[in-house]
C-alpha positions in Angstrom: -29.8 79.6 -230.6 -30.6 76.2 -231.7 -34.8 75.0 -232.2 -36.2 72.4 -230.6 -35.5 69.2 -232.4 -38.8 68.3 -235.5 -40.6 65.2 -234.9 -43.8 63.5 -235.7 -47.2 64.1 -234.0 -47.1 60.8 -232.0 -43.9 60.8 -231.0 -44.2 65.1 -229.5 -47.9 63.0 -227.3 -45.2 60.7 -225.8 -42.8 63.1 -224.4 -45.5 65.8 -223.4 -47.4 63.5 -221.2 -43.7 62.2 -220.0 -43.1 66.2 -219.1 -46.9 66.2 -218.0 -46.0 63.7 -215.1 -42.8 65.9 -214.0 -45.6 69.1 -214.2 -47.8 67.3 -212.1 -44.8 66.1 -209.4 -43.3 70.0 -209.3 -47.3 71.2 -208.6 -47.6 68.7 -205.7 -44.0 69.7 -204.1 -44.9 73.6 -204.5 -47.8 72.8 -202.8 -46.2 70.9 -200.1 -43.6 73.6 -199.9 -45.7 76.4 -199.6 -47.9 74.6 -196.6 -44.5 74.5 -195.0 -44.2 77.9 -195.5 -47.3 78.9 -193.7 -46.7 76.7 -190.9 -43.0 78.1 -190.2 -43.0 79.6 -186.8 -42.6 83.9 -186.7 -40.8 86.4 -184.3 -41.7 89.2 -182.7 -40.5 92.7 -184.1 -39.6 94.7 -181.3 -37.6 96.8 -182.3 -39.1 100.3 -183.2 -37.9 101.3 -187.0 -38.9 104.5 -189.0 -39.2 105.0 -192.1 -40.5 108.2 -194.1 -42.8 107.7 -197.1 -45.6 110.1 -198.8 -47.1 110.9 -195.7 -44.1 111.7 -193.6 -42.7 109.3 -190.8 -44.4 105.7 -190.4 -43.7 102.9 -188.6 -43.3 98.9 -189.9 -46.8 98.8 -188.3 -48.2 101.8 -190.2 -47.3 100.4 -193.5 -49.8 97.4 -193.2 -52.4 100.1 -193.6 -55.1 98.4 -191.0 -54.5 94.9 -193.1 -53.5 91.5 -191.7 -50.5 91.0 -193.7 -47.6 92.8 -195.1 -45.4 91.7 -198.3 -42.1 93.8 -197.8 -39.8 94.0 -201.4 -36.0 94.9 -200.4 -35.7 97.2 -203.5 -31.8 97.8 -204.1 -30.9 101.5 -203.6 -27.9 102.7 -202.2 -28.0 106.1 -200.9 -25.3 107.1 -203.0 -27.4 105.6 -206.6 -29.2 107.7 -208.2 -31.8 105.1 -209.5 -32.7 102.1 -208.1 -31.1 98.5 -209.0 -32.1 97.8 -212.8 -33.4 94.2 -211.9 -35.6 95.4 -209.0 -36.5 98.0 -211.7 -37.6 95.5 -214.0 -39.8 93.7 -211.4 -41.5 96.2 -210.1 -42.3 97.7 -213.7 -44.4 94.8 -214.2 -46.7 95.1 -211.3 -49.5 96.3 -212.2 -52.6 98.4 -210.2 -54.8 94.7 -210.3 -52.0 92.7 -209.0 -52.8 95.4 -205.9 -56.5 94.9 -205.8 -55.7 91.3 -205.8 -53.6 91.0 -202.4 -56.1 93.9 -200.8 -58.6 92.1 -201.4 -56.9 89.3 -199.4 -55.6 91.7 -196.4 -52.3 92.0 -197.7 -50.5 94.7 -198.4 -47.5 95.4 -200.4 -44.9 98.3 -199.9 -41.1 99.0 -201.0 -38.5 99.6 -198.7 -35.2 101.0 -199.6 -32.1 102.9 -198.2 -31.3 105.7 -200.2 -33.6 108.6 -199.0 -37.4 109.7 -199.6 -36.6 112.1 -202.1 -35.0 110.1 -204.4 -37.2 107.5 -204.2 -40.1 109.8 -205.1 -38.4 110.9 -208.2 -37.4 107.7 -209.3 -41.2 107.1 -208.5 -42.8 109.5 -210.4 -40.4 108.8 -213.5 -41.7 105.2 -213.9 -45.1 106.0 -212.9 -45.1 103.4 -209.9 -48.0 103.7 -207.6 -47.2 101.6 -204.8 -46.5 102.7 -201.1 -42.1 103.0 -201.4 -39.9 104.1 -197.8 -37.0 105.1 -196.9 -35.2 103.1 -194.3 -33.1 105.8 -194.3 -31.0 106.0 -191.0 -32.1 103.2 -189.5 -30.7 99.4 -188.9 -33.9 98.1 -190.9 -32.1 96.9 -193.5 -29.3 95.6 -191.9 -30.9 94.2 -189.1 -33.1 92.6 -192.2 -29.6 91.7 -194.4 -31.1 94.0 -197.2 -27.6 95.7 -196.6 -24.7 94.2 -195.8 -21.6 95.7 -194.4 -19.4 94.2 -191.5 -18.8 97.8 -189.9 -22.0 98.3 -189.2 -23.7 94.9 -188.5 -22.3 91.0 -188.6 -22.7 89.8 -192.2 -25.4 86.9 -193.3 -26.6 86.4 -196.5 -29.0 84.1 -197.5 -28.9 82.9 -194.2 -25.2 82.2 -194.1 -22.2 83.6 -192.3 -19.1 84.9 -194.7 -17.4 81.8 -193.8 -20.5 79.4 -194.9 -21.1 80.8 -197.7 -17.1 80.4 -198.9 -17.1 84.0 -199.9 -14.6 85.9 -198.5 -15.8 89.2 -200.0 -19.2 88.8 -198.2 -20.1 92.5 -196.5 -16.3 93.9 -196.9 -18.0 96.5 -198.6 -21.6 97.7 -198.2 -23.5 96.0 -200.6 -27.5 96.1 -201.4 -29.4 92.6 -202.0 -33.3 91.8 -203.0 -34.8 90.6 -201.3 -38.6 89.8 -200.2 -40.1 90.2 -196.0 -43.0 89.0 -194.5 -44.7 90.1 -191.5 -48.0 89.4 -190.1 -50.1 91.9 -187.9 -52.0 90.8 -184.0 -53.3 94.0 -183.1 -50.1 96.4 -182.5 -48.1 93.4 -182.2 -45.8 92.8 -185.7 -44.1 89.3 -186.6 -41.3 88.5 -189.1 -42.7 85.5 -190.7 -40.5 84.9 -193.8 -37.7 86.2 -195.7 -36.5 85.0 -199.3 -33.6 86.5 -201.5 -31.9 86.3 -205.0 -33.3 83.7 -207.1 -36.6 83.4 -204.2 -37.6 86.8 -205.5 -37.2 86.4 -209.5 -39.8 83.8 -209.2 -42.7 86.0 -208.5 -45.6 87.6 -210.9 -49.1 86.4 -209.9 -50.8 87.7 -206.6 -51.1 84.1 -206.0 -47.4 83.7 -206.2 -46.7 86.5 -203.6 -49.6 85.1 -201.3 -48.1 82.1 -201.3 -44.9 83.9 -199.5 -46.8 84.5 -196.6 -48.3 82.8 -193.4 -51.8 83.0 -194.2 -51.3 82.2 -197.5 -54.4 82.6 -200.6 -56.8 83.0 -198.1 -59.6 81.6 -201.0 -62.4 81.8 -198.3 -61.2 85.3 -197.3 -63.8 87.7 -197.7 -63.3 91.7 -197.5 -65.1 93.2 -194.0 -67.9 95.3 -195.4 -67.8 98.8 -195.0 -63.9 99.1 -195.4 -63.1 101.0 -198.8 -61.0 99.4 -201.3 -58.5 102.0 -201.6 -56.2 103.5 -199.0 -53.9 105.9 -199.3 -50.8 104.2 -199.5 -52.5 102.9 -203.0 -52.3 105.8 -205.3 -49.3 107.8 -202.8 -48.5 111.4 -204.2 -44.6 111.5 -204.1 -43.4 114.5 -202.9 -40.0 116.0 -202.4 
């Protein structure tokens, strides 16, 4: 791997502030960008989908946990693996509990959703010591109605919002295949909404809380303030696996 090339004090000033003004153009398109992102429109989910996690059966609207929001990770997991996808793995690894705290405390939830069943999920839980809420979609079309899954025999194939044929791979969904990918849905009462959807390289840009609030339609919320009385932790924070 070569070094960067060595030069004199002066002349490193003159390219930093060059890169400095590229910094500064990137910030104010992100920021545009993400605006955007808030003010897409959202649809209605209508469809009733369960899902089984530490507590038994739940529904997309149980997993917001009373919140406003709900930050949905596609974690790759065939029913067939018996771990889940190493680059999901490697995400999620470095989540940590205050990355949590951070999106509670701005009525978001986060939860995993994957296809291979409870049990193994729970194992594979409990091995790396994850403490986030993780389902099964086990069964259902979640993840193919989604395009978390793709396989033409059980649903038409669209990936990254593209047909087979747009995307110019003829390989697309001939066999099931799991993606990552990230969902957002926002909460009216009992009423649910699909507000955004990102996959492949959308997700490996993510870290901060900031960066996942910014995925969603309400965004950081900086004014936001927690209703008093509600406590901090719920139980889909600290979730005993079981098998």
């Amino acid at each position: 791997m070569s070094l960067p090339e060595v030069t004199s004090r002066e002349q490193w000033l003159i390219a930093r502030k060059e890169l400095l003004a590229r910094e500064k153009q990137l910030t104010r398109m992100r920021d545009e960008l993400n605006a955007d992102r808030r003010r897409l429109p959202m649809v209605a989910v209508t469809k009733e989908y369960v899902f089984e996690g530490a507590a038994g059966r739940a529904t997309l609207l149980d997993m917001f946990e009373g919140r406003s929001q709900l930050l949905l990770q596609h974690v790759m997991f065939d029913p067939a693996w018996e771990t889940a996808c190493p680059g999901c793995t490697a995400g999620l690894d470095e989540m940590s509990p205050g990355l949590f705290e951070h999106l509670w405390s701005r009525d978001t939830t986060f939860v995993g959703v994957s296809r291979a069943p409870y049990p193994k999920l729970a194992a594979n839980a409990r091995a790396k010591g994850w403490r986030f809420p993780w389902y099964s979609s086990f069964g259902s079309d979640f993840n193919y109605d989604f395009n978390a899954t793709l396989d033409e025999s059980v649903a038409p194939v669209e990936y990254n919002y593209r047909t087979r044929e747009e995307s110019g791979d003829d390989q697309l969904g001939v066999e099931s295949a799991e993606v990552p990918g990230v969902s957002c849905f926002l909460r009216d009462g009992d009423r649910v909404f699909h507000t955004y959807s990102t996959w492949a390289r959308g997700t490996d840009q993510l870290g901060s809380a900031y960066s996942w609030l910014d995925l969603t339609a309400l965004g950081r919320q900086e004014d936001w303030e927690e209703p008093k009385g509600r406590a901090p932790r719920t139980h889909g924070a600290d979730p005993t696996f079981t098998d």
